[in-house]
DRENDO-1510 file (C-alpha; in Angstrom, 1 decimal, always signed):
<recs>
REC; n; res; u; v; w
REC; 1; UNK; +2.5; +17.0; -43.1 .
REC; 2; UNK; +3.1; +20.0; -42.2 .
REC; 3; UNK; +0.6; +20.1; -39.1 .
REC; 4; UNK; +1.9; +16.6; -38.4 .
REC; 5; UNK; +5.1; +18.6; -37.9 .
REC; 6; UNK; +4.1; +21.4; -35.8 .
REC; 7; UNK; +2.1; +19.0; -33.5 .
REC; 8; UNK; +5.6; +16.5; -32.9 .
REC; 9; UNK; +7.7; +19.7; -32.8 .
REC; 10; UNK; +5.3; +21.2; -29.4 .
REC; 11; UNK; +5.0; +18.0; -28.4 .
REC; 12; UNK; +8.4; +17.8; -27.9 .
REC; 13; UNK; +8.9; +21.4; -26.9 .
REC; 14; UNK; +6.4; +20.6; -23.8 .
REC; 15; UNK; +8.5; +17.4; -23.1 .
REC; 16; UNK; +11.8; +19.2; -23.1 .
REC; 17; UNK; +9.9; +22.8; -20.8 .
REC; 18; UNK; +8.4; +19.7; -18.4 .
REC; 19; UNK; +12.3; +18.1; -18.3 .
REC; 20; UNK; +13.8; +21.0; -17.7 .
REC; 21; UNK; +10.7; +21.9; -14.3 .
REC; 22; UNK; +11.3; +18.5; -13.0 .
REC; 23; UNK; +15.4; +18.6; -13.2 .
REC; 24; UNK; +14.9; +22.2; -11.3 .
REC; 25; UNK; +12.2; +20.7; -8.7 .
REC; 26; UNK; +13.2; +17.6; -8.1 .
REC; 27; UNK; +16.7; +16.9; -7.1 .
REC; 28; UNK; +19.1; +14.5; -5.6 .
REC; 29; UNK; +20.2; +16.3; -3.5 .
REC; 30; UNK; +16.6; +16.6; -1.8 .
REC; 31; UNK; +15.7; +12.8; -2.5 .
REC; 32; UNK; +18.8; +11.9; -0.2 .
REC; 33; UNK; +18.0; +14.0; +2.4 .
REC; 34; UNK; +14.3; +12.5; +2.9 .
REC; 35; UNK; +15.4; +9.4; +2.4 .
REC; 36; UNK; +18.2; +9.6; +5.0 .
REC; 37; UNK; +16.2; +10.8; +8.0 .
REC; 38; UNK; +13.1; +8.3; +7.1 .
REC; 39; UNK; +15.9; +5.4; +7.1 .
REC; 40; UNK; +17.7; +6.9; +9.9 .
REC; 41; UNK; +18.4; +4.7; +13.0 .
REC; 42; UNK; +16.8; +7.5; +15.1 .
REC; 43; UNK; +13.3; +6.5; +13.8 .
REC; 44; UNK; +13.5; +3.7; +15.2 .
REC; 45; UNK; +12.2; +1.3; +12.1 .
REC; 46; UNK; +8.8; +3.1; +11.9 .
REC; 47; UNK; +6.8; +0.3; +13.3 .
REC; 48; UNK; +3.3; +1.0; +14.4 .
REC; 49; UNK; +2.3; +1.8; +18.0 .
REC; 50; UNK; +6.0; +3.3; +18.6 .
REC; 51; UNK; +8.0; +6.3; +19.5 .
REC; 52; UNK; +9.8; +6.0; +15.8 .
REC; 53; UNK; +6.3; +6.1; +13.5 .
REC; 54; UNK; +5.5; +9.1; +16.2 .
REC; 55; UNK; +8.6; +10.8; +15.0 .
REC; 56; UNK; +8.6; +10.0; +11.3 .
REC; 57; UNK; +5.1; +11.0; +11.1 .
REC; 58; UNK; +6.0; +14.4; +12.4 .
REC; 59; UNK; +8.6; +14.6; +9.8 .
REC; 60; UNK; +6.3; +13.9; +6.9 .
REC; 61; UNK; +3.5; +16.2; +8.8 .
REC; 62; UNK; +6.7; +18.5; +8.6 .
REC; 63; UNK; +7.2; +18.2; +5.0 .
REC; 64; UNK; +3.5; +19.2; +4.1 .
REC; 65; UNK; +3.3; +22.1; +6.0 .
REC; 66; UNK; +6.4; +23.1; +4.4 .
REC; 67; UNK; +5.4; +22.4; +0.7 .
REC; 68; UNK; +2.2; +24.8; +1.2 .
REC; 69; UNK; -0.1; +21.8; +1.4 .
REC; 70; UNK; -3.5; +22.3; +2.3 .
REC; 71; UNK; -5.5; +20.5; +5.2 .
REC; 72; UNK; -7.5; +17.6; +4.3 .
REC; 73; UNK; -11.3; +17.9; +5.3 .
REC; 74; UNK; -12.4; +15.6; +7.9 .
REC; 75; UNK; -9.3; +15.3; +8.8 .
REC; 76; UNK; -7.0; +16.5; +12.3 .
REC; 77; UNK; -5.0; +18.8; +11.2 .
REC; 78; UNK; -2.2; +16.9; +8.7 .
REC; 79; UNK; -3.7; +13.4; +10.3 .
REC; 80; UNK; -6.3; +11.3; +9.5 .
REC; 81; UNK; -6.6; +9.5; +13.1 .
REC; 82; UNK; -8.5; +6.4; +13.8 .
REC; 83; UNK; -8.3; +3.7; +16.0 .
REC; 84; UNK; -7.2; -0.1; +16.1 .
REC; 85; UNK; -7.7; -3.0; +18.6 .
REC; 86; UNK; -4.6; -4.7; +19.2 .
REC; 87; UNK; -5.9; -8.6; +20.6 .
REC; 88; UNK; -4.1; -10.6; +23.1 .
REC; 89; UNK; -4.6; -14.1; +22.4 .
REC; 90; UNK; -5.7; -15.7; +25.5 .
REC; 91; UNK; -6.8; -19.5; +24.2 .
REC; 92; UNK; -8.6; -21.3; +21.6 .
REC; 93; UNK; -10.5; -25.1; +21.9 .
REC; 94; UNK; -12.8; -26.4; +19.3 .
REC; 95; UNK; -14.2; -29.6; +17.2 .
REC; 96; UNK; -15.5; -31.1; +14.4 .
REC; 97; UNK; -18.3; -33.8; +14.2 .
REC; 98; UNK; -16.6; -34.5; +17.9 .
REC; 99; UNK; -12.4; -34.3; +16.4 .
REC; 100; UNK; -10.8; -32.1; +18.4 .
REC; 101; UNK; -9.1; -29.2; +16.6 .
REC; 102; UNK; -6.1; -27.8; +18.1 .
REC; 103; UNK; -6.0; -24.2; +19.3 .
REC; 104; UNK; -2.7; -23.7; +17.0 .
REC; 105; UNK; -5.0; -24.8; +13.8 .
REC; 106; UNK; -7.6; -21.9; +14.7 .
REC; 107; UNK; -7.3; -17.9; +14.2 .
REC; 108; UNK; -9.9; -15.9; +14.6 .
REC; 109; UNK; -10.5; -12.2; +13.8 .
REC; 110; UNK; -13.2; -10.9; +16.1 .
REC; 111; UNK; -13.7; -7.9; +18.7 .
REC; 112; UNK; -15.4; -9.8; +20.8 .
REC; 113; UNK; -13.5; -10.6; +24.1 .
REC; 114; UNK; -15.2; -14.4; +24.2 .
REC; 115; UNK; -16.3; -16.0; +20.8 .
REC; 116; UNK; -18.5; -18.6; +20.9 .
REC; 117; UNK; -19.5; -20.4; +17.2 .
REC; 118; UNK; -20.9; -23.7; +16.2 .
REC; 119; UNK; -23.2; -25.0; +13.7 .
REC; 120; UNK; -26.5; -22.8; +14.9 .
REC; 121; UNK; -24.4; -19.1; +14.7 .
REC; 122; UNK; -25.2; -19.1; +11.3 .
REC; 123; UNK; -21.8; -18.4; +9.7 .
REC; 124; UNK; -21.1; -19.2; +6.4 .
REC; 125; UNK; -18.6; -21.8; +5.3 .
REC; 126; UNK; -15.9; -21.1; +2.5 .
REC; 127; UNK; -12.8; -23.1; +2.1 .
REC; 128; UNK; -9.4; -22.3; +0.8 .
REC; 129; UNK; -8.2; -25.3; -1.2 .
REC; 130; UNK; -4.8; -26.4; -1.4 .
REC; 131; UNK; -4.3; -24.9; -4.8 .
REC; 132; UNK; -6.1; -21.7; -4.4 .
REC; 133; UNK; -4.1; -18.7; -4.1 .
REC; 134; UNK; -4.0; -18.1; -0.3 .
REC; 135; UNK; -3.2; -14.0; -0.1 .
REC; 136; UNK; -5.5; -13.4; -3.4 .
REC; 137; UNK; -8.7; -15.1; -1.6 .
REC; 138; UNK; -7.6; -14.6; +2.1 .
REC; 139; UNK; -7.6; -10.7; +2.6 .
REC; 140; UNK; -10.8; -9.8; +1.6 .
REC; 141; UNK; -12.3; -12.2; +4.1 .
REC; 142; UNK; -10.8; -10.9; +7.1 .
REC; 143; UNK; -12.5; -7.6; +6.2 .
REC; 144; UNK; -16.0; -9.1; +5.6 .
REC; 145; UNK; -18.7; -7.4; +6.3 .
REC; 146; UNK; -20.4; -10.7; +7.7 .
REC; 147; UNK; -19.7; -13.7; +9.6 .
REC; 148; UNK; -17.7; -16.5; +8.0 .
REC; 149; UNK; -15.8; -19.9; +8.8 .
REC; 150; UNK; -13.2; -20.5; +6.8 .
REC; 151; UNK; -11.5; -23.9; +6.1 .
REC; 152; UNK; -8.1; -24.1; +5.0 .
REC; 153; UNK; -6.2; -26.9; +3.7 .
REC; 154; UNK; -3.6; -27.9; +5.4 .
REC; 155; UNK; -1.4; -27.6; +2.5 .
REC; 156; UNK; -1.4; -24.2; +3.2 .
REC; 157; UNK; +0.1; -24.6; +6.7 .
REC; 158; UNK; +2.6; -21.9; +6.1 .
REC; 159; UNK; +0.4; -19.1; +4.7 .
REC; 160; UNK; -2.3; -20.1; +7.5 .
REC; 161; UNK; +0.2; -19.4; +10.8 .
REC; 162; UNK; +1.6; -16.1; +8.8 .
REC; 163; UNK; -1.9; -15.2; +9.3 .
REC; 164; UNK; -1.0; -14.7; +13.1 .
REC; 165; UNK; +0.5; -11.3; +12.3 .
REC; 166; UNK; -1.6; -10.0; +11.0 .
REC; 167; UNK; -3.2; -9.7; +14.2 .
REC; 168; UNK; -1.2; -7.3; +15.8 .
REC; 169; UNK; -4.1; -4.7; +14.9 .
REC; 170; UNK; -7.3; -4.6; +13.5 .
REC; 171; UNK; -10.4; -2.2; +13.2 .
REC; 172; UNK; -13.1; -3.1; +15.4 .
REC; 173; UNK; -16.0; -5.1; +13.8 .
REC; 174; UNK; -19.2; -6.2; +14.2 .
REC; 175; UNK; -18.0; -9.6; +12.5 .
REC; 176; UNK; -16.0; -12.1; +13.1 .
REC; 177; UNK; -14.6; -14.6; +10.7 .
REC; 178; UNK; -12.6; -17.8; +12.3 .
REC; 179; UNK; -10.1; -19.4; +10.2 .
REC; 180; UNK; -9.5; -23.3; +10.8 .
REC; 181; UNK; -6.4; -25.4; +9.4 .
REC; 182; UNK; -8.1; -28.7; +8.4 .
REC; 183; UNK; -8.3; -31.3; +5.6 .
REC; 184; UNK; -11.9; -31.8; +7.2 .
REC; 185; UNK; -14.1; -31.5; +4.5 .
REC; 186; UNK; -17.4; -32.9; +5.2 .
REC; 187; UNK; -18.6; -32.5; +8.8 .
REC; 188; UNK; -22.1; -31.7; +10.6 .
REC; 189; UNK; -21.8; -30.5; +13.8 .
REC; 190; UNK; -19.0; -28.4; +14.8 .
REC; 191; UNK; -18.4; -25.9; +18.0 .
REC; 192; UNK; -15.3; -23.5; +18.5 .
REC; 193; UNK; -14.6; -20.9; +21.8 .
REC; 194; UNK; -12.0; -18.4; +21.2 .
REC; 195; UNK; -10.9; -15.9; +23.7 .
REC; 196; UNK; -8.9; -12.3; +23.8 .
REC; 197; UNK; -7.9; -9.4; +25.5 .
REC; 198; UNK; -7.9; -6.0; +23.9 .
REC; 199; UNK; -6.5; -3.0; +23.9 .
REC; 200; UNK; -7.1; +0.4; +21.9 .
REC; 201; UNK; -4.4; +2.2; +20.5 .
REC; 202; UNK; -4.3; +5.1; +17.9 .
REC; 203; UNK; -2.8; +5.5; +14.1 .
REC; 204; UNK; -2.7; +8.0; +11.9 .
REC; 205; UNK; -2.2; +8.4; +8.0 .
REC; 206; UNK; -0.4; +11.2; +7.0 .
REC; 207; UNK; -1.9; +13.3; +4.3 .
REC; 208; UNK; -2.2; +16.8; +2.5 .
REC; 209; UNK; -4.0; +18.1; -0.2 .
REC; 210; UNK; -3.2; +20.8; -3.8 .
REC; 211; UNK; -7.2; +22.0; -4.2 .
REC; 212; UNK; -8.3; +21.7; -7.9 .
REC; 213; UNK; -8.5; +25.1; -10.5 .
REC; 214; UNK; -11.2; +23.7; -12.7 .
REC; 215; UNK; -12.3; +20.1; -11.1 .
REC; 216; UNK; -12.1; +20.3; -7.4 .
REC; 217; UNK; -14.2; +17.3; -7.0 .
REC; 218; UNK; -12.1; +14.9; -9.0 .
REC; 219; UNK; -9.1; +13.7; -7.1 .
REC; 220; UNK; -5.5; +11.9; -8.2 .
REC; 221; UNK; -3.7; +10.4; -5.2 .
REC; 222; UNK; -0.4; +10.3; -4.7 .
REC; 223; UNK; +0.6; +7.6; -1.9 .
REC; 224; UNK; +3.0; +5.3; +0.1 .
REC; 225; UNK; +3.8; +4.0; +3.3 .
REC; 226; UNK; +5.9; +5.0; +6.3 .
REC; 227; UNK; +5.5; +2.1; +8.2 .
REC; 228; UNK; +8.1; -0.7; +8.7 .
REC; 229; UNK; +8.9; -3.7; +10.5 .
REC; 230; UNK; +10.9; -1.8; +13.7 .
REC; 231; UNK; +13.6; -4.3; +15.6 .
REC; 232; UNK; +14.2; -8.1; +14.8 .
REC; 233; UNK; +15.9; -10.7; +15.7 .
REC; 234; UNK; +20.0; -9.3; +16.2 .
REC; 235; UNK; +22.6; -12.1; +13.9 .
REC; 236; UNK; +26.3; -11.5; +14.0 .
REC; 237; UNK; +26.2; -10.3; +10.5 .
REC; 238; UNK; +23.8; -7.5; +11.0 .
REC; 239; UNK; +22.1; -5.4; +13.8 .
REC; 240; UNK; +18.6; -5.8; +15.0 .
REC; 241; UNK; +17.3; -2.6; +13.4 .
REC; 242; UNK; +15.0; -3.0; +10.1 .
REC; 243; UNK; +15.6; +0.6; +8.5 .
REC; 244; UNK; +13.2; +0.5; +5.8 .
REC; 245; UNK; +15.1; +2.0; +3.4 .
REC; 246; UNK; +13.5; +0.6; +0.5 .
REC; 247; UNK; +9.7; -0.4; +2.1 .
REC; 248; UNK; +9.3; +2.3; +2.3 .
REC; 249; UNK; +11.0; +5.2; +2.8 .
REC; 250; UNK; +11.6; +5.5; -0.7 .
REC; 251; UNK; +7.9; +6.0; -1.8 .
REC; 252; UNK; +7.5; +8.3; +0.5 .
REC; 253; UNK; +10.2; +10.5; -0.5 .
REC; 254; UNK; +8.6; +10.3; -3.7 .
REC; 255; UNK; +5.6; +11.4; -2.6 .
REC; 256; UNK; +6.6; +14.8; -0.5 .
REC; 257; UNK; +9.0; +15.4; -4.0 .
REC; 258; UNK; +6.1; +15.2; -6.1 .
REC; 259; UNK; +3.8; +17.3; -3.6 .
REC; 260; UNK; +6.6; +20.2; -4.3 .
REC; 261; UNK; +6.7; +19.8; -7.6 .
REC; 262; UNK; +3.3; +20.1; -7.9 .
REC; 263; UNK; +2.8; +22.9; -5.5 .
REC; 264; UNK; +5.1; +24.8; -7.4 .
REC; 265; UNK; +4.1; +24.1; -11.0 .
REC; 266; UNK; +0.6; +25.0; -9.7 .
REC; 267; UNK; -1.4; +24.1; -12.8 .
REC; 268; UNK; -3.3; +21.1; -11.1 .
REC; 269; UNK; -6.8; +21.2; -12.8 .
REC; 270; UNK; -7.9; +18.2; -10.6 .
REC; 271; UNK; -7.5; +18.2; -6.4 .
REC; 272; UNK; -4.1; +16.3; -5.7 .
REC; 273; UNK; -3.8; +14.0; -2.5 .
REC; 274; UNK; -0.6; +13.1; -0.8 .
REC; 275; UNK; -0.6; +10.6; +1.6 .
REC; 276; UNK; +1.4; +8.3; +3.9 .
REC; 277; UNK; -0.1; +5.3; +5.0 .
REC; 278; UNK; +0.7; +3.5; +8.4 .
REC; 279; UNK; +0.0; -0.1; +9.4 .
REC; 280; UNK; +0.9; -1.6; +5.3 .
REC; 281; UNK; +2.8; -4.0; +6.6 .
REC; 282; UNK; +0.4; -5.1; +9.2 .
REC; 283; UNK; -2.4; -5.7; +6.9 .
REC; 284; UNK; -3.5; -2.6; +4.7 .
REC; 285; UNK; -5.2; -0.7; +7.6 .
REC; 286; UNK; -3.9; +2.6; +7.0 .
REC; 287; UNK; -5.2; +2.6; +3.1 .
REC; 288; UNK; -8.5; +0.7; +3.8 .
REC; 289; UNK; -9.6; +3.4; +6.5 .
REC; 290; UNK; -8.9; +6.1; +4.2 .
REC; 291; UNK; -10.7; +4.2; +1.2 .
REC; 292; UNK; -13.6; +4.5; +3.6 .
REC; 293; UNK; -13.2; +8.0; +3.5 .
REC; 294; UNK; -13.1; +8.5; +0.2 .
REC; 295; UNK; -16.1; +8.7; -2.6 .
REC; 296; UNK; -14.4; +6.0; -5.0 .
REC; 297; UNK; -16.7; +7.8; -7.7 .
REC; 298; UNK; -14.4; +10.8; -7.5 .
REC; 299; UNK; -11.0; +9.1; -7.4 .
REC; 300; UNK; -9.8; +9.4; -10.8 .
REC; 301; UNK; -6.0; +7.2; -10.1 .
REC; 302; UNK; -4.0; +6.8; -7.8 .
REC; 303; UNK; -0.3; +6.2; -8.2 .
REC; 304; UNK; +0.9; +4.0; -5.0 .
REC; 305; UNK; +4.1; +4.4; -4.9 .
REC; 306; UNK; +6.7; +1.3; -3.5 .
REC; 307; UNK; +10.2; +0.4; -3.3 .
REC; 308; UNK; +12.2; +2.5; -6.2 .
REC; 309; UNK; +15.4; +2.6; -4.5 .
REC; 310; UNK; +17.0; -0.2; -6.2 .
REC; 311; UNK; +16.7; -0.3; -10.2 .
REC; 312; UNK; +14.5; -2.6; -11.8 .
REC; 313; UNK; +15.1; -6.0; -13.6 .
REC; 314; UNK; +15.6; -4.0; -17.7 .
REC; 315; UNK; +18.0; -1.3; -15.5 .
REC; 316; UNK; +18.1; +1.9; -14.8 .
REC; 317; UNK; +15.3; +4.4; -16.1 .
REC; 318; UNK; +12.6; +1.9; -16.0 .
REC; 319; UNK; +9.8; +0.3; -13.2 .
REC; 320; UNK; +6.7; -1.4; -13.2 .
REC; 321; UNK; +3.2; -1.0; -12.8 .
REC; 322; UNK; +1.3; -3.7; -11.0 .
REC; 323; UNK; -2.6; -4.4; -12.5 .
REC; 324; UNK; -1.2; -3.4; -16.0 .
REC; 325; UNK; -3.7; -5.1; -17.6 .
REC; 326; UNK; -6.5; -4.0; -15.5 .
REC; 327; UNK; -7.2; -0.6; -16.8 .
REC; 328; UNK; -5.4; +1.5; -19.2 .
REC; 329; UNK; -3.5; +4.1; -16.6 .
REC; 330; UNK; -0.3; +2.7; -17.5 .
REC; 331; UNK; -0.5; +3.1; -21.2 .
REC; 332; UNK; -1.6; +7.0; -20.2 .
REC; 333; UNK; +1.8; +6.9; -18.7 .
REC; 334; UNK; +3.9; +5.3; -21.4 .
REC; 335; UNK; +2.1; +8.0; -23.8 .
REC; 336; UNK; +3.2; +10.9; -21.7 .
REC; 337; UNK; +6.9; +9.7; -21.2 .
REC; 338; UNK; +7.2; +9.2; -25.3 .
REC; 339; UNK; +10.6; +10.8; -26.0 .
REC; 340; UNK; +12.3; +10.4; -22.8 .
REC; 341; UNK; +14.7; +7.9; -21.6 .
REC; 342; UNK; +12.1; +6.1; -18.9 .
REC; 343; UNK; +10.2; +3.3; -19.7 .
REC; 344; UNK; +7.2; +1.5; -18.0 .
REC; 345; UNK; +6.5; -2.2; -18.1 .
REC; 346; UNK; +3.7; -4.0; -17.3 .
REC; 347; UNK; +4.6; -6.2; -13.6 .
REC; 348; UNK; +7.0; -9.1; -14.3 .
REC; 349; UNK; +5.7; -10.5; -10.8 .
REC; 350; UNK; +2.0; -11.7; -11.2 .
REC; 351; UNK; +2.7; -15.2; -9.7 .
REC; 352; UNK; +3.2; -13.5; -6.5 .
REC; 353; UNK; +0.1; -11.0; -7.0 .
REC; 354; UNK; +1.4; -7.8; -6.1 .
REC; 355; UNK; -1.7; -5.4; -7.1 .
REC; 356; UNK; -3.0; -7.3; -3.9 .
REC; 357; UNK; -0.5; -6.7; -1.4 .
REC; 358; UNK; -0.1; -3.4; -1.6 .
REC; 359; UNK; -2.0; -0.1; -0.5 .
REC; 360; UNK; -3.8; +0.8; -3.7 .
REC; 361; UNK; -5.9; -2.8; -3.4 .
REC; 362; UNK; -8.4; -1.0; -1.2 .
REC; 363; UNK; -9.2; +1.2; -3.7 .
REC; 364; UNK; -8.8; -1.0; -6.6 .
REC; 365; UNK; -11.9; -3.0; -5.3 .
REC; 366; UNK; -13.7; -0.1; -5.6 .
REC; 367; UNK; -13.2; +0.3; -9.1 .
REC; 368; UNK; -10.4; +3.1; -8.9 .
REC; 369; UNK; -7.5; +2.7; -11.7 .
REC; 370; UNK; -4.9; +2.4; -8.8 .
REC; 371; UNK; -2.0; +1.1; -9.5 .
REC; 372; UNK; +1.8; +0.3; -7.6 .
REC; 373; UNK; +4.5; +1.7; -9.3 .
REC; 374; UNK; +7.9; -0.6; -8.4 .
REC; 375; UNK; +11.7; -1.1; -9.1 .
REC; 376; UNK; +12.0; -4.0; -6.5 .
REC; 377; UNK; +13.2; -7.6; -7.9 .
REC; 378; UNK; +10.8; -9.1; -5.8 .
REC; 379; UNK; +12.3; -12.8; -7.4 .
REC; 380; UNK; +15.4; -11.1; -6.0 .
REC; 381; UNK; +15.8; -8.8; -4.0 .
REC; 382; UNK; +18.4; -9.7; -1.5 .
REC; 383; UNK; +17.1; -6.9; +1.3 .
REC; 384; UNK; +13.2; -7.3; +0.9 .
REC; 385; UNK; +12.2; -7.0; +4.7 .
REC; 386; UNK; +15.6; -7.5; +6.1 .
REC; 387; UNK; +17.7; -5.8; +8.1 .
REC; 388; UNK; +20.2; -5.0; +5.6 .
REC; 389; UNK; +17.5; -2.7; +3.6 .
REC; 390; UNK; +19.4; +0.6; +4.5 .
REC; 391; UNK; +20.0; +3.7; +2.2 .
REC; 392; UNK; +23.8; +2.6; +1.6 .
REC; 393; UNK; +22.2; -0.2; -0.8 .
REC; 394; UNK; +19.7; +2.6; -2.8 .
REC; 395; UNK; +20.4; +3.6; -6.2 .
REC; 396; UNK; +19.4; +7.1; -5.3 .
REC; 397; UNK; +20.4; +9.1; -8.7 .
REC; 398; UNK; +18.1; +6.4; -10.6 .
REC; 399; UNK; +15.4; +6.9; -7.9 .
REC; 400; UNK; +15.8; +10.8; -8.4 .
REC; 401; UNK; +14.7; +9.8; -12.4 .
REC; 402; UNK; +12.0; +7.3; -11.2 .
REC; 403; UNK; +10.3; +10.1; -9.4 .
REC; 404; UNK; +10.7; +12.8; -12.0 .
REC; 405; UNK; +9.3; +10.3; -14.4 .
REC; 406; UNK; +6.4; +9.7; -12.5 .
REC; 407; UNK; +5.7; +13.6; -12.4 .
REC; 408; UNK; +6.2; +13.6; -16.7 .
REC; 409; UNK; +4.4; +11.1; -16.8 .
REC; 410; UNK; +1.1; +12.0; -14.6 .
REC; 411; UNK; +0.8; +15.0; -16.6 .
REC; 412; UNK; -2.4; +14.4; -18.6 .
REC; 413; UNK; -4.4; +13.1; -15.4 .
REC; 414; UNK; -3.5; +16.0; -13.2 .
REC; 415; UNK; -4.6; +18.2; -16.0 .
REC; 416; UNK; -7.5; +16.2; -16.2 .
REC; 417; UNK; -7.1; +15.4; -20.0 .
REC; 418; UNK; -6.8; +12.1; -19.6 .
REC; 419; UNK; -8.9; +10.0; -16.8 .
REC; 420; UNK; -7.6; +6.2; -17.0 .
REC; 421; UNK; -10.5; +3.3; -17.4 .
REC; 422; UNK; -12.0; +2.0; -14.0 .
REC; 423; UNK; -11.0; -1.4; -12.5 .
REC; 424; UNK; -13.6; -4.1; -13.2 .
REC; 425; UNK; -14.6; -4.7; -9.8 .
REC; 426; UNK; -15.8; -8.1; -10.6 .
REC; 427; UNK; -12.3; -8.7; -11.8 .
REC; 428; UNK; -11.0; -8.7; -8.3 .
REC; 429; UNK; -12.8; -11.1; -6.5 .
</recs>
């Protein structure tokens, strides 16, 4: 008993010397000014291929250099750099067994300027049913590495012409896959010419690195992304400017905190990564070229961090994790916080598969315990990709405790005496 004793009583020492670090190191003082100049008007809503990413970039490039991070290799300088193809849509024509098709019922994702495809190209069919869960099955196509035709029901009009923007970029491919809107099910011959313009244009993640003592090789990741959504439509109620506040200037501020938290606790065991993803709202691009990158092997987790600014459906002191159930990171978490006021909960939002639309999917495929850690009411979150998501509307004391929690609460992995289970790939497809 009286081990048992000694063993709660340090426990709870540790908790209350790692309370007492974070409160020191992580203020809200600090948290507001990130957040403010990421939200600010000046950056213009941080969409890609604009002077405002260009800007908030240098902020967060900034911010690194400032913490004491170190350079990632491979990398230029603070920025991982790669390239994307932005395609005009010129025109579209096609048919089935003779039906013509409409050039609004066809999208294709190619980088070839003149796509030609009928029944001897050898692409393979798959079809998207009217019951199938469109975003689940549809993003890991457009990626495939091989040539596909892809039917969708036309019950999934909606989700189908959505898919339009997400052709505002894309990586260059040797593969194309064409999707067609179409209650056409049985059909022999069939014959579609798509055409497009392109132009190449560069992005750049954001990232910096806290070298290992003992396990240089095994690496935690620490992650969200600066992109946004830039100007929209102007309403008499609102301007035209989509700040971001929330999506998601708030995980980034969480992620340069936690870089100088971590800088200055300096007893990292395992080689910490910070990064800020571009192009998340545009399809993933930023993440899934730096999850090339990466030797999945040697990812032990990676907390994604997205929309904390606004508390979560139980309150204050409390968020989600999304893939709960998929390894056991998030009851390494709920271990560490034990005696403190924060509580995580498993997502309340599976219907609307969030471990999928966010940037640690990339890596998840892969096997890596990488998870999104949340606040957002996304059943209700009145300024989800609106204009109106500006820093007036954060909770930014209960964002301060979100982050400090995540710091508690990564403890064990960054000290590497914990490593969370790995995803079960074939659990994702």
């Amino acid at each position: 008993m009286k081990k048992i004793f000694l063993l709660v009583a340090a426990g709870n020492l540790f908790l209350f010397a790692c309370g007492q670090k974070t409160d020191e190191l992580i203020t809200l003082s600090e948290v507001e000014r990130i957040e403010k100049t990421l939200s600010a008007d000046e950056m213009m809503g941080r969409k890609i291929f604009t002077p405002g990413i260009e800007k908030a970039a240098k902020f967060i490039c900034d911010e690194m250099k400032h913490a004491g991070l170190k350079k990632m290799k491979g990398s230029d300088g603070y920025f991982q750099s790669f390239s994307m193809f932005t395609p005009k849509f010129l025109s579209a024509k096609g048919n089935m067994d003779g039906a013509e098709i409409p050039g609004s019922n066809i999208v294709a994702f190619t980088s070839k300027q003149l796509l030609q495809v009928d029944e001897k190209s050898g692409y393979r069919i798959i079809t998207i049913a009217a019951t199938d869960d469109f975003r689940t099955k549809v993003f890991p196509l457009i990626r495939a590495k091989e040539n596909l035709l892809i039917l969708v029901d036309t019950a999934q009009a909606r989700l189908f012409n959505q898919l339009k923007r997400f052709k505002n970029a894309q990586f260059k491919s040797a593969f194309s896959q064409v999707f067609i809107l179409t209650n056409t099910a049985q059909f022999a011959a069939y014959s579609f010419t798509i055409q497009h313009s392109f132009e190449e244009q560069k992005l750049a993640n954001v990232m910096g690195v806290l070298p290992g003592k003992s396990r240089k090789d095994e690496y935690v990741i620490f992650s969200g992304h600066y992109d946004h959504l830039g100007f929209g439509k102007p309403n008499d109620k609102m301007d035209s400017l989509y700040n971001g506040a929330n999506d998601d200037a708030s995980g980034i501020t969480a992620v340069l905190q936690l870089a100088k938290y971590y800088k200055a606790m300096d007893n990292n065991e395992r080689t910490l990564v910070f990064v800020a993803f571009t192009a998340e709202e545009s399809g993933g691009f930023g993440s899934t070229y730096f999850s090339q990158q990466m030797d999945a092997a040697k990812v032990m987790a990676m907390f994604n961090i997205e929309m904390i600014g606004t508390e979560s459906k139980w309150g204050n002191n409390s968020a989600y994790i999304t893939g709960y159930e998929k390894s056991d990171f998030g009851k390494i978490l709920e271990q560490n916080l034990t005696g403190t006021a924060f509580k995580f909960y498993p997502d309340p939002y599976t219907a609307q598969n969030l471990f999928y639309r966010s940037d640690n999917a990339t890596l998840a495929r892969l096997g890596v315990p990488a998870h999104t850690i949340s606040t957002s009411k996304m059943d209700n979150e009145p300024h989800y990709h609106k204009a109106s998501d500006e820093i007036g509307t954060l909770d930014l004391k209960n964002m301060t405790e979100v982050i400090k929690s995540i710091a508690i609460s990564a403890a064990s992995i960054v000290a590497g005496k914990d490593t969370p289970s790995r995803v079960k790939v074939e659990d994702l497809r």
